[in-house]
LOLUM-168838 format. One record per atom (N, C-alpha, C): atom name; residue in one letter; residue number from 1; x, y, z. Coordinates in nm, 3 decimals, m for minus. Example, Ala and Ser with C-alpha at 12.3 -4.5 7.8 and 13.67 -1.06 7.14 Angstrom:
<rs>
atom | rest | nr | east | north | up
N | A | 1 | 1.319 | m0.569 | 0.780
CA | A | 1 | 1.230 | m0.450 | 0.780
C | A | 1 | 1.320 | m0.330 | 0.780
N | S | 2 | 1.285 | m0.225 | 0.708
CA | S | 2 | 1.367 | m0.106 | 0.714
C | S | 2 | 1.290 | 0.003 | 0.787
</rs>
This chain:
<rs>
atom | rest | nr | east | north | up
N | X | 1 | m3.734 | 5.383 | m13.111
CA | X | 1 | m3.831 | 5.285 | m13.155
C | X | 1 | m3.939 | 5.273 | m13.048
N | X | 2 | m4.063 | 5.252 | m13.130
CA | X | 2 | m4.156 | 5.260 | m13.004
C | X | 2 | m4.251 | 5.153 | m12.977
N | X | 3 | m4.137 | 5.006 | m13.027
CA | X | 3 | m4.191 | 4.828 | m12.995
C | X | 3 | m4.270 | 4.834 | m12.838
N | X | 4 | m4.140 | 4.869 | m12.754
CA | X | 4 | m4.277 | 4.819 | m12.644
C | X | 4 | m4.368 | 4.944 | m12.591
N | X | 5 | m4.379 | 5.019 | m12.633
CA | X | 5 | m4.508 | 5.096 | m12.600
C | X | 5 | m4.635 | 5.120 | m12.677
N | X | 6 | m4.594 | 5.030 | m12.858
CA | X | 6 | m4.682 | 5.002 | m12.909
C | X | 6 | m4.782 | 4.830 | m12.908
N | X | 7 | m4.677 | 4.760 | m12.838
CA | X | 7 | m4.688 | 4.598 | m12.776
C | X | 7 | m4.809 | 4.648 | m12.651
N | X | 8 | m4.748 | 4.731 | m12.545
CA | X | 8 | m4.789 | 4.720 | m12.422
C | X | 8 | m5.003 | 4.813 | m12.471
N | X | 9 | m4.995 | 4.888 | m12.554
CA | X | 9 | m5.094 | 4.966 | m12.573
C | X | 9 | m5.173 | 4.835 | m12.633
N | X | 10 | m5.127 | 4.771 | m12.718
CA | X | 10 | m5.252 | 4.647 | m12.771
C | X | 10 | m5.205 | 4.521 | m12.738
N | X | 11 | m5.202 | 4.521 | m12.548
CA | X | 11 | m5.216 | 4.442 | m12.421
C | X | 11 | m5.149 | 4.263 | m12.534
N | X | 12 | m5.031 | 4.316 | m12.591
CA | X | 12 | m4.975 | 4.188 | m12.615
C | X | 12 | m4.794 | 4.157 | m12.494
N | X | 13 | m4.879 | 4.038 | m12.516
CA | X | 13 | m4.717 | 3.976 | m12.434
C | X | 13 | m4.617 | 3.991 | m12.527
N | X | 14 | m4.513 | 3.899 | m12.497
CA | X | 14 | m4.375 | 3.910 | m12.563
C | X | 14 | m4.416 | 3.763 | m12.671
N | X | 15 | m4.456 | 3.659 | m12.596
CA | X | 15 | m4.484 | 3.547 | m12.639
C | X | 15 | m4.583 | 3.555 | m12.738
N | X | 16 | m4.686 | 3.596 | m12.727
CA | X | 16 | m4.768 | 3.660 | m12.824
C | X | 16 | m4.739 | 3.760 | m12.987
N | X | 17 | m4.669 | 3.846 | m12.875
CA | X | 17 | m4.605 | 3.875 | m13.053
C | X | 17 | m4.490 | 3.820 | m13.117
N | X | 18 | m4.412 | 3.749 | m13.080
CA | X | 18 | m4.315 | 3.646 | m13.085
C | X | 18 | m4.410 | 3.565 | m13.208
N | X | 19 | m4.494 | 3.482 | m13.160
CA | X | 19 | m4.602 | 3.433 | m13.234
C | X | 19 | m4.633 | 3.501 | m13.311
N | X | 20 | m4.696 | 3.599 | m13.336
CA | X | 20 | m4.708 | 3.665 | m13.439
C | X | 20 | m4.629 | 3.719 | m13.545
N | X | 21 | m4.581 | 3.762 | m13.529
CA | X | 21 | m4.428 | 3.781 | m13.563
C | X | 21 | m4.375 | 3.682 | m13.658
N | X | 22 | m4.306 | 3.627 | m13.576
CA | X | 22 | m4.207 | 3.469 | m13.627
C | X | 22 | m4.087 | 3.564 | m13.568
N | X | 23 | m4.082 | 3.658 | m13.505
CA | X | 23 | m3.960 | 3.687 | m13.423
C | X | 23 | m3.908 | 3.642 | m13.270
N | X | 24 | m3.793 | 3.578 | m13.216
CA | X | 24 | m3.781 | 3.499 | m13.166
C | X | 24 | m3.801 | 3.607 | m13.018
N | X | 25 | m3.856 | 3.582 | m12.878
CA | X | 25 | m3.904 | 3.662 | m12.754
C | X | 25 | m3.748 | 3.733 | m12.757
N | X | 26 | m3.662 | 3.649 | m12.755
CA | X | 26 | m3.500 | 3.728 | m12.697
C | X | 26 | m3.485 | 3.828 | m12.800
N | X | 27 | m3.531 | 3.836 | m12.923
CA | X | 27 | m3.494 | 3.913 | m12.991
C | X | 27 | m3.568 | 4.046 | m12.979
N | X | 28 | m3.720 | 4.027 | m12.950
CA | X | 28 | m3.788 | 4.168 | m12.888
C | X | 28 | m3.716 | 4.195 | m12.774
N | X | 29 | m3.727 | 4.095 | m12.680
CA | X | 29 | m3.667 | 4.172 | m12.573
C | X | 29 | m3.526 | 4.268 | m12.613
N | X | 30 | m3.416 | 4.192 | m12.682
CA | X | 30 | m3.314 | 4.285 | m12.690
C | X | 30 | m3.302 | 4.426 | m12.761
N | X | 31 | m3.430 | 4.433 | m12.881
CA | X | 31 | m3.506 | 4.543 | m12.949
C | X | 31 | m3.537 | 4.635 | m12.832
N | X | 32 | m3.620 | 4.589 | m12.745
CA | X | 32 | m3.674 | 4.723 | m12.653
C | X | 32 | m3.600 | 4.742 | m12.540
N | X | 33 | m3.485 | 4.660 | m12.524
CA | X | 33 | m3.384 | 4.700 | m12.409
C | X | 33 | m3.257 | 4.805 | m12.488
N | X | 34 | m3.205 | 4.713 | m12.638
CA | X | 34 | m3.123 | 4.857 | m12.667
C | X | 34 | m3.196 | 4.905 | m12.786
N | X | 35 | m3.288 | 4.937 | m12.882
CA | X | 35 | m3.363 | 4.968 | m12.920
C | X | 35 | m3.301 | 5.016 | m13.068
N | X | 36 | m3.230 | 4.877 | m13.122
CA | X | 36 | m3.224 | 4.911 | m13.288
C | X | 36 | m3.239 | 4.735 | m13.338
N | X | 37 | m3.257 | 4.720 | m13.442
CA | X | 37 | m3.278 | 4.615 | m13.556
C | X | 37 | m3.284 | 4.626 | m13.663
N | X | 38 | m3.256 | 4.520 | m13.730
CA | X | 38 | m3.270 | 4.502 | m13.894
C | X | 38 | m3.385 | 4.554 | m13.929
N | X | 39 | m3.374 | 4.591 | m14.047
CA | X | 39 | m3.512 | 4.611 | m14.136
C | X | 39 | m3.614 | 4.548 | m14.173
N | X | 40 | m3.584 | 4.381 | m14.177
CA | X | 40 | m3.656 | 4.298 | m14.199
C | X | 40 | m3.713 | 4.259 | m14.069
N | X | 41 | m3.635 | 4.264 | m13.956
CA | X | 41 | m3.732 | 4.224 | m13.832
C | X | 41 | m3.826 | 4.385 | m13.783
N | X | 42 | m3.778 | 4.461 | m13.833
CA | X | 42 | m3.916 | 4.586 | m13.809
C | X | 42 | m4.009 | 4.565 | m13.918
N | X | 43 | m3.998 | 4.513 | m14.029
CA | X | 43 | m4.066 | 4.510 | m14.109
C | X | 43 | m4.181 | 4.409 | m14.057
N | X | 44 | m4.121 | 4.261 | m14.024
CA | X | 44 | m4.232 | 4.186 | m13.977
C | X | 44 | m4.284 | 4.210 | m13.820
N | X | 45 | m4.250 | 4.321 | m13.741
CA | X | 45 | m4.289 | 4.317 | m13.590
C | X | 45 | m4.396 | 4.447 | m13.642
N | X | 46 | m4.339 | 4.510 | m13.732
CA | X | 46 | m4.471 | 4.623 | m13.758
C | X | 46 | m4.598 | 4.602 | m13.812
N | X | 47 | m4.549 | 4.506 | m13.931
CA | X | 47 | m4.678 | 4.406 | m13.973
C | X | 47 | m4.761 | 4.290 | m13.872
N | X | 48 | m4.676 | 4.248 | m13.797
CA | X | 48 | m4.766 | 4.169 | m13.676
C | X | 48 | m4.819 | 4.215 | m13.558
N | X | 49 | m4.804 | 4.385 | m13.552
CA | X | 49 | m4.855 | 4.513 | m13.467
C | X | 49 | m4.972 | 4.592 | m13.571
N | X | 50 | m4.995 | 4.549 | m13.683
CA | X | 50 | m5.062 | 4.630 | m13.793
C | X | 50 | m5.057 | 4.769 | m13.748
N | X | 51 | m4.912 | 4.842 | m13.720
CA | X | 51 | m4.888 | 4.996 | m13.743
C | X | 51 | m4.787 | 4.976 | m13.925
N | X | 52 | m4.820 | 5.114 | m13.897
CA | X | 52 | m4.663 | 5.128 | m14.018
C | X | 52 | m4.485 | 5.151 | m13.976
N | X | 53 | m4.435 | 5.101 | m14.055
CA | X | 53 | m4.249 | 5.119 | m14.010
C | X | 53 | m4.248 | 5.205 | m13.939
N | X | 54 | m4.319 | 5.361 | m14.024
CA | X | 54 | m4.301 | 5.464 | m13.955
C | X | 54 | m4.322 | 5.497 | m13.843
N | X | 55 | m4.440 | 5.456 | m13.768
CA | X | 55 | m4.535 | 5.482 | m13.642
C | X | 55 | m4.415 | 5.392 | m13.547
N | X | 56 | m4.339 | 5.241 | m13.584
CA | X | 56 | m4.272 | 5.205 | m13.500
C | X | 56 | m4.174 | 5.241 | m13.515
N | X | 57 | m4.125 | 5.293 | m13.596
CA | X | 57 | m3.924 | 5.315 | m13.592
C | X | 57 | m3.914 | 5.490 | m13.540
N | X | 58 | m4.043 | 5.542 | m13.542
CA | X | 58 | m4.021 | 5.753 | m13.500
C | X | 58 | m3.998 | 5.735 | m13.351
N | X | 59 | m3.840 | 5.817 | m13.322
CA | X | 59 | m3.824 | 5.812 | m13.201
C | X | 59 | m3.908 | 5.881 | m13.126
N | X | 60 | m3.883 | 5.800 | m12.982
CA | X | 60 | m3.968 | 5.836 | m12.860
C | X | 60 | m3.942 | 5.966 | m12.830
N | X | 61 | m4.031 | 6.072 | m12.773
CA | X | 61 | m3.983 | 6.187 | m12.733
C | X | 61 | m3.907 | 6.184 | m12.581
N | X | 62 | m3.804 | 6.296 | m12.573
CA | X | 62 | m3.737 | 6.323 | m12.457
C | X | 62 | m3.795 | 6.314 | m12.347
N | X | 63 | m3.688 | 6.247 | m12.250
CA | X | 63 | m3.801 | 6.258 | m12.108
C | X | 63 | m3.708 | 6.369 | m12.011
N | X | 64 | m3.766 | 6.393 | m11.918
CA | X | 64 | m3.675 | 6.500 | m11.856
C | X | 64 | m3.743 | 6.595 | m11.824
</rs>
């Protein structure tokens, strides 16, 4: 999932998209620390990022 590197690119806080959202900060945070969620909370964090599901749920590429 690519929540916080699509958060950090359009310079939003946690609190901010929290707000936007209606998703609660602990719950992003625990999204981009182990990096899965419901459907309905990607549904509204993608809509309050105006990307698509897709653009946020396509895994990150390998690092290494």
């Amino acid at each position: 999932m690519r929540l916080k590197e699509i958060r950090n690119r359009k310079s939003l806080s946690l609190r901010a998209l929290s707000e936007l959202s209606g998703v609660s900060q602990r719950t992003i945070e625990d999204i981009e620390r182990f990096d899965r969620c419901k459907v309905d909370t990607a549904i509204k964090l993608a809509d309050a990022l105006e990307v698509s599901l897709d653009e946020l749920c396509r895994d990150l590429p390998p690092t290494g």
